[in-house]
PyMOL Python script that loads the backbone (N, CA, C, O; Angstrom):
from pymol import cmd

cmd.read_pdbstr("""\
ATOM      1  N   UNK A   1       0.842  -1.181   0.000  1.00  0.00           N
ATOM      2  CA  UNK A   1       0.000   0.000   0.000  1.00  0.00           C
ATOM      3  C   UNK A   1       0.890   1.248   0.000  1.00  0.00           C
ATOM      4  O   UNK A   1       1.785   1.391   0.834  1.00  0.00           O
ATOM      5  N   UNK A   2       0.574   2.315  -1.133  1.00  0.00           N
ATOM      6  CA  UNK A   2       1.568   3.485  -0.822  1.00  0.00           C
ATOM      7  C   UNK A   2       0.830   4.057   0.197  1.00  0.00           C
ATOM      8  O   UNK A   2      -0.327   3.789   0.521  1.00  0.00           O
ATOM      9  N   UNK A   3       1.707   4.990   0.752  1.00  0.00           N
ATOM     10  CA  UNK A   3       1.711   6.666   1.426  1.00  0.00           C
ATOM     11  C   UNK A   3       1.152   7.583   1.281  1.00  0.00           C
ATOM     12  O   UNK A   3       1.800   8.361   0.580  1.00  0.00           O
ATOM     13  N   UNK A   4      -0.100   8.099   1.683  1.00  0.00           N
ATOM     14  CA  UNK A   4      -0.597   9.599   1.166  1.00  0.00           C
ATOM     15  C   UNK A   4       0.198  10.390   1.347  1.00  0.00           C
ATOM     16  O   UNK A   4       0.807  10.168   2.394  1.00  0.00           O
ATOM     17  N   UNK A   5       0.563  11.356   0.767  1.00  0.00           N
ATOM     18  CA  UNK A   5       1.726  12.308   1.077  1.00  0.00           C
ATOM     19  C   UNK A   5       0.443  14.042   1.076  1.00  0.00           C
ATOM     20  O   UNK A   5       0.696  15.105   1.642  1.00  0.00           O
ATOM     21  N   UNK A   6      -0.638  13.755   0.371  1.00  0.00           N
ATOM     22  CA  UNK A   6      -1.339  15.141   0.238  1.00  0.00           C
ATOM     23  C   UNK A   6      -2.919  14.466  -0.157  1.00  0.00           C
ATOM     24  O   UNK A   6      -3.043  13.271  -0.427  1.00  0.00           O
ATOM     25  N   UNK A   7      -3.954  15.325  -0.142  1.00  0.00           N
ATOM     26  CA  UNK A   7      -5.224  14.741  -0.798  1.00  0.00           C
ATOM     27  C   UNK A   7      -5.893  16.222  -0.761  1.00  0.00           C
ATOM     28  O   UNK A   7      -5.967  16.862   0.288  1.00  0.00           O
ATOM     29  N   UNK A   8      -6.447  16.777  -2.205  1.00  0.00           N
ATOM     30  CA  UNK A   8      -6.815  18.151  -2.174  1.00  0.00           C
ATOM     31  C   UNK A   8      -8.274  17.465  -2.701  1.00  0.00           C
ATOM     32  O   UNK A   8      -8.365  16.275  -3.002  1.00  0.00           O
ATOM     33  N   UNK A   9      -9.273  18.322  -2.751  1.00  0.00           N
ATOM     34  CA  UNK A   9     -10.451  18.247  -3.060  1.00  0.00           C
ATOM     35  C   UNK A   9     -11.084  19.780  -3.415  1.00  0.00           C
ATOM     36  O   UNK A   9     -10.634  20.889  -3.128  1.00  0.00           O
ATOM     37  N   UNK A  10     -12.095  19.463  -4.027  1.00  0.00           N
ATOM     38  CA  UNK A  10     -12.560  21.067  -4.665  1.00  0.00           C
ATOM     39  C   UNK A  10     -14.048  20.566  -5.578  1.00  0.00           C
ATOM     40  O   UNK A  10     -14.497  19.422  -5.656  1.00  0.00           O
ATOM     41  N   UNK A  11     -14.563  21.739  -6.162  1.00  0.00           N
ATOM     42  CA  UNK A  11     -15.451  21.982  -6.680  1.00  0.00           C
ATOM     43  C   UNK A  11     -15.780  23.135  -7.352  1.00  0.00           C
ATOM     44  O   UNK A  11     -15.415  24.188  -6.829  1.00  0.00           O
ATOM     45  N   UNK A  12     -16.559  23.196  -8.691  1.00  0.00           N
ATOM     46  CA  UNK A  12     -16.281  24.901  -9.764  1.00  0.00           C
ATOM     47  C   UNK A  12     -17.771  24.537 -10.113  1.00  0.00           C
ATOM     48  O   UNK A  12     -18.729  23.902  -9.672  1.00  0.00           O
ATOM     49  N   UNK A  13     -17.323  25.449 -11.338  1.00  0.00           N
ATOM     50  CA  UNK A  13     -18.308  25.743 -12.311  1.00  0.00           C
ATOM     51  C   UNK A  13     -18.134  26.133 -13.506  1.00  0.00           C
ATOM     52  O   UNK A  13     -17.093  26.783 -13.418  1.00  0.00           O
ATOM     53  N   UNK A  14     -18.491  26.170 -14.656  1.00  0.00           N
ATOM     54  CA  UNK A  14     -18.448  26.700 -16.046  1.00  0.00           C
ATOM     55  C   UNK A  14     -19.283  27.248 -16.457  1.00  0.00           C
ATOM     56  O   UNK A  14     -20.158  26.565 -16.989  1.00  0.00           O
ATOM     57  N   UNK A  15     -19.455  28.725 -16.433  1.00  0.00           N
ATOM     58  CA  UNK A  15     -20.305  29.690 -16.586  1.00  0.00           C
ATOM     59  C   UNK A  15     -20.875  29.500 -17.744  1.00  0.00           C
ATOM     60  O   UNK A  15     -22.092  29.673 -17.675  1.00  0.00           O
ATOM     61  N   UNK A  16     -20.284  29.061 -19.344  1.00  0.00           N
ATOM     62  CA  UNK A  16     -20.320  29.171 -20.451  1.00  0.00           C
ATOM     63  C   UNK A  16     -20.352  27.650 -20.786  1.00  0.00           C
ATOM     64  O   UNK A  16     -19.816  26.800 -20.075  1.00  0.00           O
ATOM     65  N   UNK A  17     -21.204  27.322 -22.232  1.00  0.00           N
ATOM     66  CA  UNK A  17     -20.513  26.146 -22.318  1.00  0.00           C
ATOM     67  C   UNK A  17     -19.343  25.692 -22.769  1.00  0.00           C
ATOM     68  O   UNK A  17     -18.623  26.534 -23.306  1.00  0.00           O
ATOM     69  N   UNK A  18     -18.989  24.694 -22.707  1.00  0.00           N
ATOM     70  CA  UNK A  18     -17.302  24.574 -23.545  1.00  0.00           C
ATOM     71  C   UNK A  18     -15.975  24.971 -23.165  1.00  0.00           C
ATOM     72  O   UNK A  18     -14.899  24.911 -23.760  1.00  0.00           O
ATOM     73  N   UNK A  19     -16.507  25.637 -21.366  1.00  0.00           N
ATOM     74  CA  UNK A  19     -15.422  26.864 -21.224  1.00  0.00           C
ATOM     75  C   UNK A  19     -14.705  25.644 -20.746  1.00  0.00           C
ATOM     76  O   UNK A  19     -15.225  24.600 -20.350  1.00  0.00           O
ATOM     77  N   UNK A  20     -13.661  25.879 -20.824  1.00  0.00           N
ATOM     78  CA  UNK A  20     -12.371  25.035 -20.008  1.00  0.00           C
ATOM     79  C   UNK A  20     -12.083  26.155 -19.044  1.00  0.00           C
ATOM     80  O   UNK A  20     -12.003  27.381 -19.126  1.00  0.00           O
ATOM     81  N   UNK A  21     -11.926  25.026 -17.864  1.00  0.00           N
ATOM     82  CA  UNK A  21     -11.879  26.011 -16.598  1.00  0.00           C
ATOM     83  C   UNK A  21      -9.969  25.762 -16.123  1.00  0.00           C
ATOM     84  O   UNK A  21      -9.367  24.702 -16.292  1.00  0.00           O
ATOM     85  N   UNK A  22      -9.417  26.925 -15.586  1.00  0.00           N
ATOM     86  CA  UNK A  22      -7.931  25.998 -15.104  1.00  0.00           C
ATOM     87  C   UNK A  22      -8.134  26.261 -13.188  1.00  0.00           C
ATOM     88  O   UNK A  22      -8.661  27.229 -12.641  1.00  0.00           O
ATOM     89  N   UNK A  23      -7.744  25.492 -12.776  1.00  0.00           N
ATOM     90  CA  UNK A  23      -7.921  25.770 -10.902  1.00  0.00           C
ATOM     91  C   UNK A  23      -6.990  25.576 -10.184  1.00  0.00           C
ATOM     92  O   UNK A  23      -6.651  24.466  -9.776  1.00  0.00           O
ATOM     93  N   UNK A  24      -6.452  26.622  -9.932  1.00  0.00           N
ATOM     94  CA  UNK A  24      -5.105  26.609  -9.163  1.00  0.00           C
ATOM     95  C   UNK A  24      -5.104  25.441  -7.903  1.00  0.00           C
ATOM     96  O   UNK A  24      -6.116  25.036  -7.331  1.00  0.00           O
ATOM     97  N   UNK A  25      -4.080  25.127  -7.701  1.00  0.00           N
ATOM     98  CA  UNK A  25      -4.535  23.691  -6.590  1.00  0.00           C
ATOM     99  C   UNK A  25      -2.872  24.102  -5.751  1.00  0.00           C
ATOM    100  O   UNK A  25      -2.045  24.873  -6.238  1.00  0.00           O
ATOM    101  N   UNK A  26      -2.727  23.423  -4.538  1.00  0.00           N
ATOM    102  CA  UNK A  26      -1.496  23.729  -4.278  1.00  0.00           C
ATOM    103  C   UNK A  26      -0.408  22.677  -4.532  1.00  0.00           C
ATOM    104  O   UNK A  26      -0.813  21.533  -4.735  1.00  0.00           O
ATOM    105  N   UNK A  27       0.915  22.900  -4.549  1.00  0.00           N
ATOM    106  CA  UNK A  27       1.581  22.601  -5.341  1.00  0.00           C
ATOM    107  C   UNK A  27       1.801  20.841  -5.212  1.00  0.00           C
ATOM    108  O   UNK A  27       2.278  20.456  -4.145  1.00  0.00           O
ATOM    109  N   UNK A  28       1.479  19.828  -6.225  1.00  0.00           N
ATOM    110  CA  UNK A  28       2.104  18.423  -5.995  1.00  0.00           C
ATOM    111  C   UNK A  28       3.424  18.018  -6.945  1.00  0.00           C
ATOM    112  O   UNK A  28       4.026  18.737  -7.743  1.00  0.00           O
ATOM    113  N   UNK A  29       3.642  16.760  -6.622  1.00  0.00           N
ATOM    114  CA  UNK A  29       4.603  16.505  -8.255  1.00  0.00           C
ATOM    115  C   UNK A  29       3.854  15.155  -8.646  1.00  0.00           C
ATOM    116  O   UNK A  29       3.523  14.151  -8.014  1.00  0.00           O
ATOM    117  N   UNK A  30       3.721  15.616 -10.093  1.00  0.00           N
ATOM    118  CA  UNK A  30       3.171  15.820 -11.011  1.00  0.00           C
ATOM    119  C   UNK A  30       3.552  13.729 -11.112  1.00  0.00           C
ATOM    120  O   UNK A  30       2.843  12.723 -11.107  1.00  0.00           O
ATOM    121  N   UNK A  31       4.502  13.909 -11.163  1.00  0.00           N
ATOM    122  CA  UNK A  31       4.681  12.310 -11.312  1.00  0.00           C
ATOM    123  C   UNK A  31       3.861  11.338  -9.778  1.00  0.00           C
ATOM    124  O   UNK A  31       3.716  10.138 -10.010  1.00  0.00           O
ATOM    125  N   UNK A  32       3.651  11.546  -9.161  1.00  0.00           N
ATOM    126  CA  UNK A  32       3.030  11.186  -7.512  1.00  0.00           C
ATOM    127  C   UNK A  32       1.718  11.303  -7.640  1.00  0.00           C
ATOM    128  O   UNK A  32       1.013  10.657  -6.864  1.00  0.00           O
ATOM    129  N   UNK A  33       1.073  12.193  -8.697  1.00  0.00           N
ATOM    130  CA  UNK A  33       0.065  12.538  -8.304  1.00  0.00           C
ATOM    131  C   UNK A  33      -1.234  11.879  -9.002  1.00  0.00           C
ATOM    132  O   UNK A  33      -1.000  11.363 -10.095  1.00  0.00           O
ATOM    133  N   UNK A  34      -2.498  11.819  -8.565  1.00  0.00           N
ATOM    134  CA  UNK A  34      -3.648  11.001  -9.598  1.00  0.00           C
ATOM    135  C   UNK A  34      -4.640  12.079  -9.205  1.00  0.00           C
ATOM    136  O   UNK A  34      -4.704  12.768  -8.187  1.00  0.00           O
ATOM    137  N   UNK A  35      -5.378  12.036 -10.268  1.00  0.00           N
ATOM    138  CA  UNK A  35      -6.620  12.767 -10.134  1.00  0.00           C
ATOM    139  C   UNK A  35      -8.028  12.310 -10.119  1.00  0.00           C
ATOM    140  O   UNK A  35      -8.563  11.956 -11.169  1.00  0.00           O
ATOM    141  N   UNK A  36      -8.472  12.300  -9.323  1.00  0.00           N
ATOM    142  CA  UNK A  36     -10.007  11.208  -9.652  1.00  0.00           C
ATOM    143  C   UNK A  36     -11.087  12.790  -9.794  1.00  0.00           C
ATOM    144  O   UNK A  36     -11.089  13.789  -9.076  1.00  0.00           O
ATOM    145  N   UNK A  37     -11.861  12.476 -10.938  1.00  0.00           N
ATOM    146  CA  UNK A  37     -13.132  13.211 -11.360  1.00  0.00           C
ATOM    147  C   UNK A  37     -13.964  12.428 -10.833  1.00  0.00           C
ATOM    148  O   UNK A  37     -14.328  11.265 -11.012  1.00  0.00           O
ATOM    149  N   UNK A  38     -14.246  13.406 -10.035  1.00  0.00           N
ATOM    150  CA  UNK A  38     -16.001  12.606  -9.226  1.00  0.00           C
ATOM    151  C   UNK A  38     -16.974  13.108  -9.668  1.00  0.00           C
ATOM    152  O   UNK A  38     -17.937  12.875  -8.937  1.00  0.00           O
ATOM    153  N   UNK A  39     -17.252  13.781 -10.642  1.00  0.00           N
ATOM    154  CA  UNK A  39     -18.414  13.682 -11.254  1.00  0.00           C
ATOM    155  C   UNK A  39     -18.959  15.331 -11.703  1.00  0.00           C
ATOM    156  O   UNK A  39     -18.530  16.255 -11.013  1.00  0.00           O
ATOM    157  N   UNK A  40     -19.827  15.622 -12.773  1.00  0.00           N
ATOM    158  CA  UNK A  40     -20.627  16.752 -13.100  1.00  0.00           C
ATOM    159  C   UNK A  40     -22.205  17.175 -12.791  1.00  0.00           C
ATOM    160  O   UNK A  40     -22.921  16.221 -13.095  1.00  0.00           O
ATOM    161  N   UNK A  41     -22.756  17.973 -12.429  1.00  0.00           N
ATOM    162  CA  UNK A  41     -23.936  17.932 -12.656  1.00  0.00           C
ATOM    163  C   UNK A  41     -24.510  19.219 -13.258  1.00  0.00           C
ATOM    164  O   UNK A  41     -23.569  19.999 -13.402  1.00  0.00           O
ATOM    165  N   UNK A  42     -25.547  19.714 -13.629  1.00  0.00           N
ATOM    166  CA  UNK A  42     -26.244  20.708 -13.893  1.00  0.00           C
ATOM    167  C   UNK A  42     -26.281  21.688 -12.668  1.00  0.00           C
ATOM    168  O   UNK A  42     -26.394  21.015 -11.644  1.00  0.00           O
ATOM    169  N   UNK A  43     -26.233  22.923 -12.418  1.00  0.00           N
ATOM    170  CA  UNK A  43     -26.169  23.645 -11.121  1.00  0.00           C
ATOM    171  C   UNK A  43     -27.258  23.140 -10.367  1.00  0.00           C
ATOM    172  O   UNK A  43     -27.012  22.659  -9.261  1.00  0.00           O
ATOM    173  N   UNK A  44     -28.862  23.186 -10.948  1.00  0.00           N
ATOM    174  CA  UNK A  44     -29.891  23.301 -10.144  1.00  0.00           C
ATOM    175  C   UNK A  44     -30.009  21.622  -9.595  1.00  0.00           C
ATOM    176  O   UNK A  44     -30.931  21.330  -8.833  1.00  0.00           O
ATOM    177  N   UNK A  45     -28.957  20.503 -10.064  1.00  0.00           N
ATOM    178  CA  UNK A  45     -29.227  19.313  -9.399  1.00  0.00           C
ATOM    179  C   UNK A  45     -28.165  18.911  -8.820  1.00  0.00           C
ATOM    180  O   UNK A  45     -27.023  19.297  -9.073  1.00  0.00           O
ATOM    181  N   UNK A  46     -28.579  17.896  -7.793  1.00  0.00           N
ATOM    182  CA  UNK A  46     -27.244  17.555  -6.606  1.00  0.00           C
ATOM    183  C   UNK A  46     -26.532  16.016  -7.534  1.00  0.00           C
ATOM    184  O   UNK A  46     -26.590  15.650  -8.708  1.00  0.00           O
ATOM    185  N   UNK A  47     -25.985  15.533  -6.466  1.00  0.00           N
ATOM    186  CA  UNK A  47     -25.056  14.183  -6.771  1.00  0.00           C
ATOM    187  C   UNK A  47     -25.809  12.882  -7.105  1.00  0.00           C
ATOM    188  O   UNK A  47     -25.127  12.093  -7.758  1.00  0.00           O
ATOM    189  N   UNK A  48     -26.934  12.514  -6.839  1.00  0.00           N
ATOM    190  CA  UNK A  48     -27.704  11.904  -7.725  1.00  0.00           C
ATOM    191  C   UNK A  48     -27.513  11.894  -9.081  1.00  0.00           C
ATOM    192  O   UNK A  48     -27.314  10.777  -9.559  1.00  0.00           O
ATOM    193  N   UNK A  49     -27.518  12.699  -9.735  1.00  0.00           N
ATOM    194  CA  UNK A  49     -27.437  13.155 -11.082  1.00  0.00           C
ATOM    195  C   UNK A  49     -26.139  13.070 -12.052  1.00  0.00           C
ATOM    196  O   UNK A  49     -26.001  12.873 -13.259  1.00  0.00           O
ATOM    197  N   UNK A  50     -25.144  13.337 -10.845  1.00  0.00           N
ATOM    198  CA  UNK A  50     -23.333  13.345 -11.609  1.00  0.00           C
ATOM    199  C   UNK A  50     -23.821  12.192 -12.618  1.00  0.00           C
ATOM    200  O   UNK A  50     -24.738  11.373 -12.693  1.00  0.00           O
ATOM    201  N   UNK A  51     -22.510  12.656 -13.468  1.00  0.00           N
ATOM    202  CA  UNK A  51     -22.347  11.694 -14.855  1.00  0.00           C
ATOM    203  C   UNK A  51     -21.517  12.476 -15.426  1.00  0.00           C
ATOM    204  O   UNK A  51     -21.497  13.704 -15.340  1.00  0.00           O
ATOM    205  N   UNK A  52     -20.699  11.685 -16.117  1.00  0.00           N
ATOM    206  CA  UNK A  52     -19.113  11.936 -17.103  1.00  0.00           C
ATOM    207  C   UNK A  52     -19.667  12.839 -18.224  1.00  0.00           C
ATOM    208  O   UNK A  52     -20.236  12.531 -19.271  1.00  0.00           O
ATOM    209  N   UNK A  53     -19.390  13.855 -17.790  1.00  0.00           N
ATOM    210  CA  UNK A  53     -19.156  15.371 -18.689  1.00  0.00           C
ATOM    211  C   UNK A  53     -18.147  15.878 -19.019  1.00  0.00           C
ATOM    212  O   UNK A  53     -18.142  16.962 -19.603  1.00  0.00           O
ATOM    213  N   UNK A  54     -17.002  15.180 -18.709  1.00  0.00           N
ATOM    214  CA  UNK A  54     -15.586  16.032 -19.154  1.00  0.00           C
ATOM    215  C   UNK A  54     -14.486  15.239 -18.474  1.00  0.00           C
ATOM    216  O   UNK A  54     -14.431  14.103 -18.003  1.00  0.00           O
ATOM    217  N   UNK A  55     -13.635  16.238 -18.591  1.00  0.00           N
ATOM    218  CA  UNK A  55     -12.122  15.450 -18.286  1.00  0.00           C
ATOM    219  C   UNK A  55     -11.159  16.379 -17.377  1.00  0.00           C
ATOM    220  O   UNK A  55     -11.158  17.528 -17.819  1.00  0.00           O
ATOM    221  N   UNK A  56     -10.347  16.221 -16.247  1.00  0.00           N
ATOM    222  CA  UNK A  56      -9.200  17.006 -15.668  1.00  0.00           C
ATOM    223  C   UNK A  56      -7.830  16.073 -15.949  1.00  0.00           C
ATOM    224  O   UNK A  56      -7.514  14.903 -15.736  1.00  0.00           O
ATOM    225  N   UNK A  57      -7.273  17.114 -16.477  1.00  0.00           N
ATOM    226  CA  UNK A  57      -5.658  16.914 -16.478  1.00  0.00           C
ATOM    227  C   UNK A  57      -4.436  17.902 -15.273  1.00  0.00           C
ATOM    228  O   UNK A  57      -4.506  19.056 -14.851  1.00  0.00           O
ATOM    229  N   UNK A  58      -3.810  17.234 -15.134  1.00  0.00           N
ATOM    230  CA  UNK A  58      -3.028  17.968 -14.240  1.00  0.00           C
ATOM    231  C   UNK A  58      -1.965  18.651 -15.435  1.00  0.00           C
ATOM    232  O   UNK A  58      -1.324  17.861 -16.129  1.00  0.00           O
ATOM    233  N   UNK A  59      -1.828  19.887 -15.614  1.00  0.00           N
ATOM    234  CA  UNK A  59      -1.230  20.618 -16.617  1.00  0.00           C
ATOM    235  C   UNK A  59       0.302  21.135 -16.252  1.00  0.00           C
ATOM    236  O   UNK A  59       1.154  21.220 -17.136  1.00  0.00           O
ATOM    237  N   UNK A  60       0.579  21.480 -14.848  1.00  0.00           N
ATOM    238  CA  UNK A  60       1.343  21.896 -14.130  1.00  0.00           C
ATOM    239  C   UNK A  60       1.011  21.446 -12.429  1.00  0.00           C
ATOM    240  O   UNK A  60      -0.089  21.154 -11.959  1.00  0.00           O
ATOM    241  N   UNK A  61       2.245  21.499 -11.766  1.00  0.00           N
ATOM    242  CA  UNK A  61       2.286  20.904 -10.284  1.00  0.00           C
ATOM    243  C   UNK A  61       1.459  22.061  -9.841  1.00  0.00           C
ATOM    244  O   UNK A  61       1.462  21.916  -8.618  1.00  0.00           O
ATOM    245  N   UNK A  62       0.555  23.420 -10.177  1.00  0.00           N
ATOM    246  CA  UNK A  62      -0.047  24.088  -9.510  1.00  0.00           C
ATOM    247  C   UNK A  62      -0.997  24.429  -9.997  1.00  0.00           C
ATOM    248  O   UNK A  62      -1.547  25.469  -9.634  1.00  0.00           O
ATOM    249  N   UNK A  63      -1.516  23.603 -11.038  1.00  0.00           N
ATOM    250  CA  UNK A  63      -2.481  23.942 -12.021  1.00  0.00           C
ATOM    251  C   UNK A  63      -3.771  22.572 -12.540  1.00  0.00           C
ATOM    252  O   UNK A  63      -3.334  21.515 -12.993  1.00  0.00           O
ATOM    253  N   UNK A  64      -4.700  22.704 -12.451  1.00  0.00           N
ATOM    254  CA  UNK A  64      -5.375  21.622 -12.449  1.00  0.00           C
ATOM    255  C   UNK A  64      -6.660  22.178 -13.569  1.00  0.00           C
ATOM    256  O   UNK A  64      -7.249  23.190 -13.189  1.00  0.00           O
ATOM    257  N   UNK A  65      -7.044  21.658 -14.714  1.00  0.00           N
ATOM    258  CA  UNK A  65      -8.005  21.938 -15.939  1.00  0.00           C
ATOM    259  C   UNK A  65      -9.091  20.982 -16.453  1.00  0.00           C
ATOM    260  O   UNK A  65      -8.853  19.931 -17.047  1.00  0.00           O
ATOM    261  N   UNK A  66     -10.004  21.341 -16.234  1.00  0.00           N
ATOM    262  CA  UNK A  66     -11.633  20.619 -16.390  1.00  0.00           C
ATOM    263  C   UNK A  66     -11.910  21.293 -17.755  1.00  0.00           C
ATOM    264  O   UNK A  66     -11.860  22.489 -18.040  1.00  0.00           O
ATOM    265  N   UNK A  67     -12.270  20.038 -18.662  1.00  0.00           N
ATOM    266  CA  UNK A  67     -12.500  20.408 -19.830  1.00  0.00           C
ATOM    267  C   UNK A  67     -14.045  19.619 -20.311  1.00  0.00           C
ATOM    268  O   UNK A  67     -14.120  18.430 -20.624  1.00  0.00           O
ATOM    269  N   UNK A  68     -15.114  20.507 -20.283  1.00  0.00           N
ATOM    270  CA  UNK A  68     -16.108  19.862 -20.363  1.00  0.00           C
ATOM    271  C   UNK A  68     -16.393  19.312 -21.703  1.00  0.00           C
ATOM    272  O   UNK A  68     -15.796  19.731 -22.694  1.00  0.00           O
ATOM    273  N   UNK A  69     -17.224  18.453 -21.756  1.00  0.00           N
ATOM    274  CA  UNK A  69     -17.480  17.354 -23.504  1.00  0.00           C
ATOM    275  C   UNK A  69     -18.602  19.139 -24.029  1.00  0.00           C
ATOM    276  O   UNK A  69     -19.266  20.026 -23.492  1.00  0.00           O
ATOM    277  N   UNK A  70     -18.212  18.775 -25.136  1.00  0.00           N
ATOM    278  CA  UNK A  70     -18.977  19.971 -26.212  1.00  0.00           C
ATOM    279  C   UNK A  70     -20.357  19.631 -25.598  1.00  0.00           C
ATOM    280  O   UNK A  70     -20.698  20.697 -25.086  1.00  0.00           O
ATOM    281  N   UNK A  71     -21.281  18.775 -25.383  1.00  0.00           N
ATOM    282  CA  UNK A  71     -22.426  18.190 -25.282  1.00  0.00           C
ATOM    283  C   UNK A  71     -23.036  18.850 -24.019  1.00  0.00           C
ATOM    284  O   UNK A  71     -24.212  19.209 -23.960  1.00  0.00           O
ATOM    285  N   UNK A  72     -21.947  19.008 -22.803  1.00  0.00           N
ATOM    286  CA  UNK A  72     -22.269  19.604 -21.424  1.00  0.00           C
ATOM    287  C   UNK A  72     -23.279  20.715 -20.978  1.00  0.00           C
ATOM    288  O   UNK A  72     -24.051  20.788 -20.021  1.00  0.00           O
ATOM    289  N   UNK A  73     -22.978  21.590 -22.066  1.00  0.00           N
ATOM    290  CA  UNK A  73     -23.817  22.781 -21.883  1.00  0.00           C
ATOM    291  C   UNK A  73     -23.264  23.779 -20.747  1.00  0.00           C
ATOM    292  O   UNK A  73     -22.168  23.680 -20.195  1.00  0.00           O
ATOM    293  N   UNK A  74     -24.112  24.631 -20.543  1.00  0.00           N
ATOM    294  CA  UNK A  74     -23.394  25.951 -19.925  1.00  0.00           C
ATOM    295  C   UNK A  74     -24.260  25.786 -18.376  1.00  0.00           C
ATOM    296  O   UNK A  74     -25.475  25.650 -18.231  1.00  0.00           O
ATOM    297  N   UNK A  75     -23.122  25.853 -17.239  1.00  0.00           N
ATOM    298  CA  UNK A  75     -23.287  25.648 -16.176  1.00  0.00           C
ATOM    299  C   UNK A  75     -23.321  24.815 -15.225  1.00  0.00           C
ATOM    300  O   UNK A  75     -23.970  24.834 -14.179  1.00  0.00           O
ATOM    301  N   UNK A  76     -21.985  23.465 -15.972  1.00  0.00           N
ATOM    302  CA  UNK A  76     -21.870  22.436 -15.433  1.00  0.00           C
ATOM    303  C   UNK A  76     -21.013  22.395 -13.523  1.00  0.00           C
ATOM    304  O   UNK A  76     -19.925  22.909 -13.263  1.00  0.00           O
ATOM    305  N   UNK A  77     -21.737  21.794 -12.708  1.00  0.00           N
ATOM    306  CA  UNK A  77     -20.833  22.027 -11.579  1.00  0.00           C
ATOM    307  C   UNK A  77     -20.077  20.203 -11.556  1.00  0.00           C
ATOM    308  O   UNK A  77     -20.553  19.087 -11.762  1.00  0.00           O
ATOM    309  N   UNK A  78     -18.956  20.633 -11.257  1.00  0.00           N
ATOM    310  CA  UNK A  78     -17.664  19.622 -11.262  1.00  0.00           C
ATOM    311  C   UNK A  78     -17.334  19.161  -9.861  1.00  0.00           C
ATOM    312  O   UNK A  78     -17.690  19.729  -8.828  1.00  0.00           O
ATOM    313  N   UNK A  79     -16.519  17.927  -9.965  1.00  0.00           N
ATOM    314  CA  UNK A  79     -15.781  17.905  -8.434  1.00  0.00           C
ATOM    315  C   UNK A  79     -14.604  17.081  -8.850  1.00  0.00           C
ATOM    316  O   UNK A  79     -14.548  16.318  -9.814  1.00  0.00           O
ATOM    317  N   UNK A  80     -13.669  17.355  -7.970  1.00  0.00           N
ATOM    318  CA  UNK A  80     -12.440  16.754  -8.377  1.00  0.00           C
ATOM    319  C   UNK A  80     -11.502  16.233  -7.191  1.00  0.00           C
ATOM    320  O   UNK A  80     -11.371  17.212  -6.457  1.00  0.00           O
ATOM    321  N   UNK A  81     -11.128  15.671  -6.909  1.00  0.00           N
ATOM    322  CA  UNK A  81     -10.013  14.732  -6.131  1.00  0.00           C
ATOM    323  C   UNK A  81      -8.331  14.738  -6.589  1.00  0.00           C
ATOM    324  O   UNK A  81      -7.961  14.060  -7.547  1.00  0.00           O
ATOM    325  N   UNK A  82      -7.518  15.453  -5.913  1.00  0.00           N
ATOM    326  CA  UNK A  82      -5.986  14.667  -5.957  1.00  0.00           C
ATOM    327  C   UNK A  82      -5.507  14.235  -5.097  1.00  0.00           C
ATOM    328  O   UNK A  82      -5.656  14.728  -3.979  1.00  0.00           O
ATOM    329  N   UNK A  83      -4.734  13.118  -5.329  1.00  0.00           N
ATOM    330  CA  UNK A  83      -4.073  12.414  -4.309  1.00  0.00           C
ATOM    331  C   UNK A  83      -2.781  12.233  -4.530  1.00  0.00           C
ATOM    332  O   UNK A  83      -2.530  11.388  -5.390  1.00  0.00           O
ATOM    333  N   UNK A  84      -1.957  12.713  -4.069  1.00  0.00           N
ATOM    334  CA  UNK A  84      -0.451  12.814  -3.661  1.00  0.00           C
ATOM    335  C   UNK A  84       0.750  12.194  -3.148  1.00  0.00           C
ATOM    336  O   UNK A  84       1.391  12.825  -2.308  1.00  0.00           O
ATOM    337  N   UNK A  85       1.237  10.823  -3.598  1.00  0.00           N
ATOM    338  CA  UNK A  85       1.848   9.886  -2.962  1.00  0.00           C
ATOM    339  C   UNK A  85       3.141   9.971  -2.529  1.00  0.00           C
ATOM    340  O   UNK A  85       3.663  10.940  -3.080  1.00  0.00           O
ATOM    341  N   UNK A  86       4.179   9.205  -1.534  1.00  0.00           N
ATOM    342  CA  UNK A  86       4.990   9.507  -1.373  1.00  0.00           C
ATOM    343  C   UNK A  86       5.682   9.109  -2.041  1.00  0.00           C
ATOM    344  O   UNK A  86       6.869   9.424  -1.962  1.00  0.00           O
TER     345      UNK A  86
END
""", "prot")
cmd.dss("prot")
cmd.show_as("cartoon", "prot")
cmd.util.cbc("prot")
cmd.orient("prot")
């Protein structure tokens, strides 16, 4: 079993559709690190509803980018997970 070394968590939004969002996160390395997408929903509905709307890449050790599917529409809310190993 590895080591947690960090575990950040968060949540946005995409005002627009299509927008690619970037979210500053604090700093990991980049090789250690995994990202789990927990899911999208429409603003006005809760976690019941999540379903695979897009994608996060870790772009930089301080930089984290949700890129919603063209299909998403405008006002998707996101959640995201990193985990940081030793």
């Amino acid at each position: 079993m590895s080591n947690i070394n960090s575990i950040q968590r968060g949540t946005g939004s995409t005002p627009f559709p299509y927008a690619t969002a970037n979210i500053t996160i604090s700093a990991v390395n980049t090789a250690k690190a995994t990202v789990e997408y927990l899911g999208t929903a429409p603003n006005s509905l809760s976690s019941p509803y999540w379903s695979s709307q897009g994608y996060f890449a870790l772009t930089s050790s301080t930089n984290l980018m949700f890129v919603p599917r063209p299909s998403a529409g405008p006002g998707q809310v996101y959640s995201w997970e990193i985990v940081e190993y030793i």
